[in-house]
C-alpha positions as CSV (number, residue, x, y, z in Angstrom):
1,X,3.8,22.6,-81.3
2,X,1.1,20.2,-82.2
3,X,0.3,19.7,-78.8
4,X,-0.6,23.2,-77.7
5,X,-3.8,23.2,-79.9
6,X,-4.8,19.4,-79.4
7,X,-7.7,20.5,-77.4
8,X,-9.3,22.0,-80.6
9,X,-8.4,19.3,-82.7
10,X,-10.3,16.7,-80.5
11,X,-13.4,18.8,-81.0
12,X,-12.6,19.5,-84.5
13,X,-12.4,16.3,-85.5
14,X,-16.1,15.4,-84.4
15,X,-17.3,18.9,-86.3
16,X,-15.4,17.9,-89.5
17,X,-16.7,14.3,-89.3
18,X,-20.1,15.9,-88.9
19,X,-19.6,17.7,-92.4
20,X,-17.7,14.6,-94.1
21,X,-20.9,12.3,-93.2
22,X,-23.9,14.1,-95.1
23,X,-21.5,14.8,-97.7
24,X,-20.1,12.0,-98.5
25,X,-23.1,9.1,-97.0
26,X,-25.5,11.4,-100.1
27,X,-23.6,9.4,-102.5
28,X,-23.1,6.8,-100.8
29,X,-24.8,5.5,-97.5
30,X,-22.6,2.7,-96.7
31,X,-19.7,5.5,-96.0
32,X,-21.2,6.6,-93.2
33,X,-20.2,4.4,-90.8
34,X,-17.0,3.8,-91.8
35,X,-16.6,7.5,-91.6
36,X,-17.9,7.6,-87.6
37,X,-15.3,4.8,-87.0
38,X,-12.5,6.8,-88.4
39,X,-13.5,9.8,-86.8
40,X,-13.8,9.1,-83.3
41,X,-10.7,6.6,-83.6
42,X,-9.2,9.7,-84.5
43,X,-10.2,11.5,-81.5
44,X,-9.7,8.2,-79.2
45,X,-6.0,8.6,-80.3
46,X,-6.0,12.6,-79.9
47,X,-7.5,12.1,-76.2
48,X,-4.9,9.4,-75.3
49,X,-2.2,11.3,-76.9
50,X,-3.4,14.5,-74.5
51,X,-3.8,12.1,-71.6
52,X,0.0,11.1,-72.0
53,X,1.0,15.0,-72.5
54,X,-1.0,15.9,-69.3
55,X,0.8,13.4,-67.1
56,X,4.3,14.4,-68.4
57,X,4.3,18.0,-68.8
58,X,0.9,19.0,-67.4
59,X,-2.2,20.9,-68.0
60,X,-2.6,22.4,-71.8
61,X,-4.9,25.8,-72.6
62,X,-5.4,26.7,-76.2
63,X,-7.1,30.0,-76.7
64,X,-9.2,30.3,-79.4
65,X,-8.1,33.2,-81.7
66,X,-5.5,33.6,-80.2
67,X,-7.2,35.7,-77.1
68,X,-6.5,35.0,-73.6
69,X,-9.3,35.0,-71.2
70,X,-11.5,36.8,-69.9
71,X,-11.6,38.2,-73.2
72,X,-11.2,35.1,-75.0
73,X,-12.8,31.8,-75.0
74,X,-10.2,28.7,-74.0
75,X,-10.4,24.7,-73.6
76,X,-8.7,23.0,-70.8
77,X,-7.3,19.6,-71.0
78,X,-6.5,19.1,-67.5
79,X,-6.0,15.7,-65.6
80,X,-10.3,15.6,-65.1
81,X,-11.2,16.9,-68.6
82,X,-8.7,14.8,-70.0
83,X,-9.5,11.9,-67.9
84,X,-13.4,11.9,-69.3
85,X,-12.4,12.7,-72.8
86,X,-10.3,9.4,-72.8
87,X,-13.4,7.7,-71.4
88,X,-15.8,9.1,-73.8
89,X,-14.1,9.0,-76.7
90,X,-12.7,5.5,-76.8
91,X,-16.1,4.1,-75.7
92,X,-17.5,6.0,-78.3
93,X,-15.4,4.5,-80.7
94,X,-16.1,0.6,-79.8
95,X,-20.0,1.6,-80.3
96,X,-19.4,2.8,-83.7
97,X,-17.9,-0.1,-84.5
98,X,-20.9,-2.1,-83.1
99,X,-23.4,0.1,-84.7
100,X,-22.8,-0.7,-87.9
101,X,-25.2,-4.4,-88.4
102,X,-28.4,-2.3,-85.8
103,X,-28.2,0.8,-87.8
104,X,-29.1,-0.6,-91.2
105,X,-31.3,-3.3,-89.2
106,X,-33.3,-0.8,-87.4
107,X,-33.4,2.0,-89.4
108,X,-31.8,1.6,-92.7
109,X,-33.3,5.0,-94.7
110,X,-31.7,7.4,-91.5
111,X,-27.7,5.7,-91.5
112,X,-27.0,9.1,-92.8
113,X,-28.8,11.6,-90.3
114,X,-27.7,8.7,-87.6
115,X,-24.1,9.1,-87.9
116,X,-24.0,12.7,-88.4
117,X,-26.5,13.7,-85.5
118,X,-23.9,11.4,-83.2
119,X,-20.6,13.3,-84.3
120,X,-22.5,16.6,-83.8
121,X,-23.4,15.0,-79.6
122,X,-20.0,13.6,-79.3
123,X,-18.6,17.4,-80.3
124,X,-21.0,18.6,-77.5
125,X,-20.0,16.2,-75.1
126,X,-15.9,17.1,-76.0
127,X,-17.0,20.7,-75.7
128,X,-19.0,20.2,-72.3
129,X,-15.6,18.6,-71.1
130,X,-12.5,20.7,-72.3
131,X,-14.4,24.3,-72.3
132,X,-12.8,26.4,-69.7
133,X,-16.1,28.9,-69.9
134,X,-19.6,28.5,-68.4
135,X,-21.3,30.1,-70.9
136,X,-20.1,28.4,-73.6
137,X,-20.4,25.1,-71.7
138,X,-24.2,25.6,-72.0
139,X,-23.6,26.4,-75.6
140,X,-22.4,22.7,-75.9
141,X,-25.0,21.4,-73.4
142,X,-27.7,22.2,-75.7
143,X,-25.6,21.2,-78.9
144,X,-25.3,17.8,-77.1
145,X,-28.7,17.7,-76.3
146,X,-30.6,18.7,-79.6
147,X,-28.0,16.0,-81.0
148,X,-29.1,13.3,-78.6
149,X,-32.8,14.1,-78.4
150,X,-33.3,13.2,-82.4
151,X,-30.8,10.1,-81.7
152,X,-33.9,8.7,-78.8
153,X,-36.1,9.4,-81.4
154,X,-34.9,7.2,-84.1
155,X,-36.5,4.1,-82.3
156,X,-39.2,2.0,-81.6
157,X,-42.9,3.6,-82.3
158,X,-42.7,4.6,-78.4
159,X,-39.5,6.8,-78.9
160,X,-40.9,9.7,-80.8
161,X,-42.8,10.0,-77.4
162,X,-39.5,9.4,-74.8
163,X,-37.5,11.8,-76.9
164,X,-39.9,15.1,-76.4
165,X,-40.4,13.8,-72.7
166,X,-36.4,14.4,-72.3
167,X,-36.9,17.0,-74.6
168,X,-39.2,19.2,-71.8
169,X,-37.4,18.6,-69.2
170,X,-34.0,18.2,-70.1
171,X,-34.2,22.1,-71.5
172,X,-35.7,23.1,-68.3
173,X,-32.4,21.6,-66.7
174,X,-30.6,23.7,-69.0
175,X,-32.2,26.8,-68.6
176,X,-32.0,26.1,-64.8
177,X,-28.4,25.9,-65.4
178,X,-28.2,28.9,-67.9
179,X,-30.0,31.2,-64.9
180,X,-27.4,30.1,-62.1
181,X,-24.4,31.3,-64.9
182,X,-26.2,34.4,-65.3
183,X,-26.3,34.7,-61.4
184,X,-22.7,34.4,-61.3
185,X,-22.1,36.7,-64.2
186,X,-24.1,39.1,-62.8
187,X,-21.6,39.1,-59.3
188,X,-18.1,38.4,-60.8
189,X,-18.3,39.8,-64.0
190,X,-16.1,37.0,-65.5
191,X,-17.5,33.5,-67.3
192,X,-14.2,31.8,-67.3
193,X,-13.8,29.0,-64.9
194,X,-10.0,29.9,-63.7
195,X,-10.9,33.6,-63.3
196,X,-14.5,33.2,-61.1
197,X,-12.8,30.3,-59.2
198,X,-10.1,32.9,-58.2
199,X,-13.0,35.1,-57.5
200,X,-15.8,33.3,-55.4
201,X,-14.1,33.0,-52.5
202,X,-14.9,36.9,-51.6
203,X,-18.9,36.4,-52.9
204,X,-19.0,33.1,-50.9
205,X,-22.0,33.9,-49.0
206,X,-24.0,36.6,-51.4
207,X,-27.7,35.3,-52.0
208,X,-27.3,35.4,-55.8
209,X,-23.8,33.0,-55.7
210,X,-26.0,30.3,-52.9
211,X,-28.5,30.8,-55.7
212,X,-26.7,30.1,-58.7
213,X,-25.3,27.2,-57.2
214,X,-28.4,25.4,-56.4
215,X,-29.8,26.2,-59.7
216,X,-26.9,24.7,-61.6
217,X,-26.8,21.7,-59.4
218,X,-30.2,20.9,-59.6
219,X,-29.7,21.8,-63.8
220,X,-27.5,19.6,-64.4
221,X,-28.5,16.8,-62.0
222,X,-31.4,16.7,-64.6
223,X,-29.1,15.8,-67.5
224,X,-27.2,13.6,-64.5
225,X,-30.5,11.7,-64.0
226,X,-30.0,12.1,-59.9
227,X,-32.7,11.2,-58.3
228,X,-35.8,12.8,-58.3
229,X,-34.8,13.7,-61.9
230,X,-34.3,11.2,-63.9
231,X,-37.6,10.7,-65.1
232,X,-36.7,11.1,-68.9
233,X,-33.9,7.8,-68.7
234,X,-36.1,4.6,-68.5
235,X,-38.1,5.4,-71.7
236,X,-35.4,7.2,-73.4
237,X,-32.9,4.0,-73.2
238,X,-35.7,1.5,-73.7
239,X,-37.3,2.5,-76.7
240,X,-34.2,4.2,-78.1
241,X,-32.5,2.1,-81.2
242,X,-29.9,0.0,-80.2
243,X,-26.7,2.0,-81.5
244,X,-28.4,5.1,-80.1
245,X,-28.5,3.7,-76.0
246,X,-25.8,2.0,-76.7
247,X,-23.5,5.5,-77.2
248,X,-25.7,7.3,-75.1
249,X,-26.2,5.3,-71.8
250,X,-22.4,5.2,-70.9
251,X,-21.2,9.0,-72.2
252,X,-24.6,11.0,-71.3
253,X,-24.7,11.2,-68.1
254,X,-21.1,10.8,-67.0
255,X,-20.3,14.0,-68.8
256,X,-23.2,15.8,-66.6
257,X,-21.6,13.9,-64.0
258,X,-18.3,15.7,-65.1
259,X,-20.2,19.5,-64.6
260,X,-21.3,18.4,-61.1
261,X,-17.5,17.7,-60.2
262,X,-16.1,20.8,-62.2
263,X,-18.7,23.0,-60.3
264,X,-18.4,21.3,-57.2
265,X,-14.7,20.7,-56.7
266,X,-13.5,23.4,-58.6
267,X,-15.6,26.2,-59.5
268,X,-16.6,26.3,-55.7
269,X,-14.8,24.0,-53.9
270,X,-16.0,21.9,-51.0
271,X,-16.3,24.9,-48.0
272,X,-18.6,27.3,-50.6
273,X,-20.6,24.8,-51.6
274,X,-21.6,23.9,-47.6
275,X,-20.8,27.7,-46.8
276,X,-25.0,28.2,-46.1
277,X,-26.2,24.6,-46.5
278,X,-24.6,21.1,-46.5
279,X,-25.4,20.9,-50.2
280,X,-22.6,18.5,-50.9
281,X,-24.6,15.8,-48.4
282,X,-27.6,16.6,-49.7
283,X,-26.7,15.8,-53.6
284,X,-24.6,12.6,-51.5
285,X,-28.5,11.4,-49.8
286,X,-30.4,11.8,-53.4
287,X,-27.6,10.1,-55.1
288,X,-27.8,7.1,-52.1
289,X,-32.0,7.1,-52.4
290,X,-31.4,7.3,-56.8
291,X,-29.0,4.1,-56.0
292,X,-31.8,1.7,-53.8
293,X,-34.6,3.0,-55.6
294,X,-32.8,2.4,-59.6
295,X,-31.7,-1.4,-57.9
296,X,-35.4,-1.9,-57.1
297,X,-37.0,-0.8,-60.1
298,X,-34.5,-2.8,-61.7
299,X,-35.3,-5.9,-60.0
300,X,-39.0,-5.2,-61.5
301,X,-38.5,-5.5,-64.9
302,X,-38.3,-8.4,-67.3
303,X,-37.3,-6.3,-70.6
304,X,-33.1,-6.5,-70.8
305,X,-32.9,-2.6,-71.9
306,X,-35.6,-1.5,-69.3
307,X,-33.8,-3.6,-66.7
308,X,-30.3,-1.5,-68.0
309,X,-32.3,1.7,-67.8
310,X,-33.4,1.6,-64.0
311,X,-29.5,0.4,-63.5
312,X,-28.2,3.5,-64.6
313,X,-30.2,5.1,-62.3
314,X,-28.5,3.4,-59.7
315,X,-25.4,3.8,-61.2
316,X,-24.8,7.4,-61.7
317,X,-25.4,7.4,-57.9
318,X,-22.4,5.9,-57.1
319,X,-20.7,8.2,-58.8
320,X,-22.2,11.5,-57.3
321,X,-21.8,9.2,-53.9
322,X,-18.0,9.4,-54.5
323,X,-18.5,13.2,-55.4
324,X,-20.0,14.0,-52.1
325,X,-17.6,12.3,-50.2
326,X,-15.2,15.5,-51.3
327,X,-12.3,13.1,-50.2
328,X,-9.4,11.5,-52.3
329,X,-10.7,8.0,-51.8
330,X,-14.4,8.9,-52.7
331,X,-13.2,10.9,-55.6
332,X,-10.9,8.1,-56.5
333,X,-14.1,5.7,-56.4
334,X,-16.2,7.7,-58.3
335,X,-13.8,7.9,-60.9
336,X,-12.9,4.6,-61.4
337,X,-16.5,3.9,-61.4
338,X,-17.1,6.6,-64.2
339,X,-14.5,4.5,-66.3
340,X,-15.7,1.4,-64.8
341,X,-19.7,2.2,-65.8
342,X,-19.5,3.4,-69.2
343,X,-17.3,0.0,-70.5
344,X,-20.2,-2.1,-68.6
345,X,-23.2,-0.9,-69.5
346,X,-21.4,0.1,-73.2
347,X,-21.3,-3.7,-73.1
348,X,-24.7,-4.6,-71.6
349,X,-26.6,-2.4,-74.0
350,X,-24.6,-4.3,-76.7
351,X,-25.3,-7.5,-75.6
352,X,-28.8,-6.4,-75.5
353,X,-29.0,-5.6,-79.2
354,X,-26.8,-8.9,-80.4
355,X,-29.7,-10.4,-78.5
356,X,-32.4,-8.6,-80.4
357,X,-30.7,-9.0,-83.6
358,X,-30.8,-12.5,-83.5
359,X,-34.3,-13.8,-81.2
360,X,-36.4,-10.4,-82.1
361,X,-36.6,-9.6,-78.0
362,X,-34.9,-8.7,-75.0
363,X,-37.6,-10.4,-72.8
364,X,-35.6,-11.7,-70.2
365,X,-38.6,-13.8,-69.5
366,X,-38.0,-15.4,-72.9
367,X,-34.3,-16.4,-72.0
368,X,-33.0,-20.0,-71.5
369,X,-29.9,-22.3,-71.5
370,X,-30.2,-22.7,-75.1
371,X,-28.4,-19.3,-75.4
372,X,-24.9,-20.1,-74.2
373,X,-24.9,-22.8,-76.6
374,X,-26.1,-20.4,-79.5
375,X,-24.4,-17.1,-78.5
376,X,-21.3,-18.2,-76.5
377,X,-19.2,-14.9,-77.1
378,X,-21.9,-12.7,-76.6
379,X,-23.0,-14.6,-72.9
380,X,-19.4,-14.7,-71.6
381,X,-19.2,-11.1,-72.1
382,X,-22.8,-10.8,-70.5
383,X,-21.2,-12.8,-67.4
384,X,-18.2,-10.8,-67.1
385,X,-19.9,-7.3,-67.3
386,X,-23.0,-8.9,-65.2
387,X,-20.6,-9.9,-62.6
388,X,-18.2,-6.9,-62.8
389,X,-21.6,-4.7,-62.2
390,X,-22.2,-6.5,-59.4
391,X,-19.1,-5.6,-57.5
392,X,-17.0,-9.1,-57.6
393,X,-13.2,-9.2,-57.6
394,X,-11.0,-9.0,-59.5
395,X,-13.4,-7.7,-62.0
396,X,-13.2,-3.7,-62.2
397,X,-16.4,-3.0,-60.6
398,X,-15.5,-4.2,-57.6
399,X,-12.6,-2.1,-56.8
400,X,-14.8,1.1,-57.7
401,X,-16.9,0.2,-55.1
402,X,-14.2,-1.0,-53.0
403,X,-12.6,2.7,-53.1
404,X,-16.3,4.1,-52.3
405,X,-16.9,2.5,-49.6
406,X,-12.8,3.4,-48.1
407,X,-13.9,6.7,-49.3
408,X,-17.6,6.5,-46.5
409,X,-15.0,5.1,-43.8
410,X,-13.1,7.6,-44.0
411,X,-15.8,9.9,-43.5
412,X,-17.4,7.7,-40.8
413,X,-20.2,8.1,-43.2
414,X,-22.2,4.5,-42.4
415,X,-25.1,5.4,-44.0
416,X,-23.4,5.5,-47.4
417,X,-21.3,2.4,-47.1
418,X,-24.6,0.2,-46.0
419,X,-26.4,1.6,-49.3
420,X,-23.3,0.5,-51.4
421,X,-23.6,-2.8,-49.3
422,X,-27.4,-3.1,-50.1
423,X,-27.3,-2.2,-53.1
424,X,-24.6,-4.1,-54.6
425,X,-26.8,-7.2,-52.7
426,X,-29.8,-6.3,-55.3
427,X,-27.8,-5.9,-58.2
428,X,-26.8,-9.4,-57.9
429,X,-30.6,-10.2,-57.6
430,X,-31.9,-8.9,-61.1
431,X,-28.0,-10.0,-62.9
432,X,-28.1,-13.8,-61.3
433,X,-31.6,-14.1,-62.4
434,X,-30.7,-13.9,-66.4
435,X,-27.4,-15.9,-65.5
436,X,-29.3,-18.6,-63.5
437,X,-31.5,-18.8,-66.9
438,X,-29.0,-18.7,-69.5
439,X,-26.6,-21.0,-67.5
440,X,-29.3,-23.7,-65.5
441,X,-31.5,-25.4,-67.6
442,X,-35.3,-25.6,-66.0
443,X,-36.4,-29.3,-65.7
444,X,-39.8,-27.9,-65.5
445,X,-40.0,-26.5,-68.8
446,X,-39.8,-28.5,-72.4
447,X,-37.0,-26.7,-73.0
448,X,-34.2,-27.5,-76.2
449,X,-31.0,-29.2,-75.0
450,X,-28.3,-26.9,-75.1
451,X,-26.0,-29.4,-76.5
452,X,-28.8,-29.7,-79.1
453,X,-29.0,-25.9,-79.9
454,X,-27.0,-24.4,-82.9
455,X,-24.3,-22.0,-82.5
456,X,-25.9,-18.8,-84.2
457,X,-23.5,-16.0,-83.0
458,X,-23.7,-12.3,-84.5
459,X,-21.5,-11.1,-86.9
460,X,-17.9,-10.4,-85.7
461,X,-18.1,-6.8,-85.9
462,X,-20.9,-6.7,-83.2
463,X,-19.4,-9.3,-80.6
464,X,-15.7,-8.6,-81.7
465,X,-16.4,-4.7,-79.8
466,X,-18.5,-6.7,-76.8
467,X,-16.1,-8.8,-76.2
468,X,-13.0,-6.2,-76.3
469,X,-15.0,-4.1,-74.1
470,X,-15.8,-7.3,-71.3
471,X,-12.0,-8.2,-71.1
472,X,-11.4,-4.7,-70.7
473,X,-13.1,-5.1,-67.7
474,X,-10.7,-7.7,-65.9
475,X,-7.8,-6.0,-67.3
476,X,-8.9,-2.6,-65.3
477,X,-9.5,-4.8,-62.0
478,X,-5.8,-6.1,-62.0
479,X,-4.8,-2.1,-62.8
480,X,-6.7,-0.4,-60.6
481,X,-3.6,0.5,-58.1
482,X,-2.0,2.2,-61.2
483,X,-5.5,3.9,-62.6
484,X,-6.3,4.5,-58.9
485,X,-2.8,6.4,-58.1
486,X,-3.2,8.9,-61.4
487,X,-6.7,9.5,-60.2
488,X,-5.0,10.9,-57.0
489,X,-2.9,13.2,-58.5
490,X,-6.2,14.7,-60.2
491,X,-7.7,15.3,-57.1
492,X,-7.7,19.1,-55.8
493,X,-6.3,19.5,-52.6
C-alpha cells in the first residue's frame, strides 16, 4: 500500500522539486515559483495524509531497499516526526506562496538558485525529522545547512557576512554532534535509533555515552540557537532576504528543537540523561536565561526584523522550557508552542517584508497611524500574531504558555513559571510599542491623518498567506483541548 512508503515520498517530493526547478526555471524563470508552491503543497498534503494514518493505525517504517535495520537505513513517521513534518511543511508552503512578489523584488537574477537551494533545505529538514538513524540524521543536518547558509546569503550587502558567521559555527555544532554519534557508535555498535534506545540502558553510566550526550546537546543547541549559542540568529534573520527569514525563522530551529526531544525523550530518556548530571535542568536554566535575555534584546531594537530576531531567541526557549520539564503538560506546552511559533513569527517576518515592499524600511521608528489606514490587512494580521505572541487568550499563544506554566506547577518548578510570567510582561513591551504607533496617532508630531492616507495594500498573494496564517492563529486557540489531547498520546511514558 501507498501508505507504507509515504515517508519517502515526503522527502522525495522536495528532491524531485529540487531537480524540476533548475530544469525547468533555465527556460523559464517565472516557473520556479510556481513549481516550489506545487511541490511543498504536495508534501503539505503527504504530511497531513501521514498525520491521519498515524492517529488511526499507528506508527509507519519504510526501509529503504528493502533492508531492515541495523543493516538498513529506515524513516519513521511516528506521532513526533509526523507531528513536525505537518508543521514544517504546511508553513513552508504559505511562504512559498508569499515569496513569490520579495524574490523577484530583491533578487530577481537568483529566483532560480532561490527556489532550488530551498527544496534541497526543506528535504534536509524532512530528513532530519522522519530518519530513524543518527548518522544519517547528520547527513541531513549538513544538507540542510549548506542549503540554508547560501539562502542567508542571498540578502542585503551585510548577509554575505551573517551567512559564513553561521557558517563557522554552525559546522562546529555539527561536528560536535557527528563526535557524540561516533561515541555512541563506538559503545553500541548500532546507529539506528530503535536499536541503541533498546540498548543504552546497560551503557547508561560509561564515560563515552555521558560524553556523547553532552556533545550532541550542546551540537545541536547550536543549530537550536539556546542560549549561549545563538550568536549566528540576529544577523542571519536581519540581513537575510525576506522569503529567505521568512522560511527559515519558523522551520530552522524547531527542527533542531525536534533532535533535542528525539535525543532527549527517546534516544535516552529522562533518568539517562540526569543518570551523572541534571542535564535536563541545565538545558531547562539556559533555555529560561536565552528567554529574558532574547525579550530584552528585543526590547532594544528599532529594526522590525532585528526586533523578530532577538524574539526567536526568546522563543525557542520556551520550547526547550517545556522539554526540560520531561512531563506531559510541559511537553504538551512545548508543542503547542512549536506549532504555535512557527505560524507567528511565519507571519511577523511576512508582515515585515509587505512592510518593506511598500515604505522601503522596517524602522519601527519610522512607523505611524497612517499605516492602518494604508495597509489594513497586513496590520490586523500584525495585531493578531503581535498579540497571540504575547500570550493573550483566546489567541494560540496563550494556551502554549498556559500548558508551560501547568507543566512548571507541576514540577513545583517556580523559577520557570516566574520567567514565563516575566517574560511574556516584556514581550508586550517591544509588541504594544509598534501597536501604540500604528493604532494612536502622536499629537506631537505633523503627522498625515489616517483618514487622509491612501489604502496602498500589497498584492493579494503576499497578504492573502499573512492573513491565512493570523486567523490560523485564533482558530488553534479555540482547538487547543483537541490539539493538546493528541499531543498527549505522543508523549512517551
Amino acid at each position: 500500500m501507498i501508505e507504507t512508503h509515504l515517508p519517502a515520498l515526503i522527502a522525495i517530493t522536495f528532491l524531485l522539486f529540487s531537480m524540476l526547478i533548475p530544469a525547468f526555471g533555465l527556460y523559464k524563470r517565472e516557473l520556479c515559483q510556481p513549481l516550489a508552491v506545487l511541490g511543498s503543497g504536495i508534501a503539505a498534503v503527504l504530511s497531513l495524509w501521514g498525520f491521519v494514518q498515524y492517529l488511526n493505525h499507528g506508527a509507519i517504517r519504510y526501509f529503504f531497499g528493502g533492508w531492515e535495520p541495523p543493516i538498513g537505513i529506515e524513516f519513521v513517521y511516528d506521532g513526533l516526526s509526523g507531528f513536525f513534518i505537518l508543521v514544517i511543511n504546511s508553513v513552508a508552503f504559505f511562504v512559498f506562496i508569499y515569496s513569490g512578489l520579495p524574490a523577484r523584488s530583491e533578487f530577481p537574477q537568483k529566483v532560480m538558485p532561490y527556489y532550488a537551494l530551498a527544496m534541497l533545505m526543506m528535504l534536509g529538514f524532512n530528513g532530519m525529522v522522519m530518519t530513524g538513524d543518527l548518522f544519517n540524521l547528520y547527513v541531513f543536518l549538513e544538507i540542510a545547512s549548506l542549503s540554508g547558509y547560501a539562502l542567508i546569503a542571498i540578502g542585503e550587502k551585510q548577509a554575505p557576512y551573517a551567512a559564513f558567521r553561521y557558517l563557522i559555527i554552525g559546522t562546529a555544532g555539527g561536528t560536535l554532534y557527528l563526535l557524540g554519534v561516533g561515541f555512541l557508535y563506538t559503545v553500541t555498535g548500532t546507529l539506528n535509533i530503535i536499536d541503541m534506545t533498546a540498548m543504552l540502558p546497560v551503557y547508561a553510566e560509561s564515560p563515552a555515552v555521558v560524553a556523547a550526550l553532552i556533545l550532541m546537546i550542546v551540537g545541536i543547541g547550536v543549530k537550536a540557537a539556546l542560549f549561549p549559542m545563538h550568536g549566528w540568529l540576529p544577523d542571519s534573520y536581519t540581513y537575510a532576504a525576506t522569503s529567505s527569514t521568512a522560511l527559515i525563522a519558523p522551520i530552522g530551529t524547531k527542527v533542531a528543537a525536534y533532535i533535542l526531544f528525539r535525543i532527549i525523550l527517546w534516544l535516552f530518556g529522562i533518568e539517562l540523561t540526569d543518570a551523572v548530571a541534571p542535564l535536563s535542568y541545565i538545558v531547562g536554566v539556559l533555555a529560561c536565561i536565552g528567554i529574558l535575555y532574547g525579550s530584552i534584546m528585543a526590547i532594544a531594537q528599532t529594526e522590525m526584523k532585528r526586533m523578530l530576531a532577538y524574539s526567536s531567541v526568546s522563543q525557542i526557549g520556551y520550547i526547550i522550557m517545556g522539554l526540560s520539564l520531561a512531563n506531559p503538560l510541559g511537553f504538551a506546552g512545548a508543542m503547542l508552542h512549536v506549532l504555535n511559533h512557527a505560524i507567528m513569527k511565519a507571519c511577523l517576518f511576512m508582515i515585515a517584508g509587505n512592510i518593506r515592499m511598500k515604505e522601503g524600511h522596517s524602522d519601527i521608528s519610522l512607523f505611524d497611524d497612517s499605516y492602518r489606514k494604508k495597509y489594513p490587512w497586513t496590520m490586523a494580521s500584525f495585531s493578531i500574531a503581535a498579540i497571540s505572541m504575547v500570550g493573550l487568550p483566546p489567541l494560540a499563544g496563550f494556551f502554549s504558555k498556559w500548558y508551560l506554566a501547568l507543566g512548571t506547577i507541576d514540577n513545583s518548578n517556580w523559577l520557570f513559571l516566574a520567567v514565563i510570567l516575566i517574560s511574556s510582561l516584556l514581550n508586550a513591551v517591544y509588541f504594544f510599542r509598534m501597536l501604540e504607533k500604528v493604532y494612536m496617532m502622536n499629537p506631537d508630531k505633523g503627522q498625515k491623518k489616517p483618514a487622509d492616507a491612501e489604502y496602498n495594500e500589497v498584492k493579494a498573494s503576499m497578504f492573502w498567506p499573512t492573513s491565512i496564517l493570523a486567523v490560523s492563529l485564533i482558530v488553534i486557540g479555540f482547538a487547543n483541548a483537541a490539539i493538546v489531547g493528541i499531543l498527549l498520546n505522543i508523549f512517551p511514558m
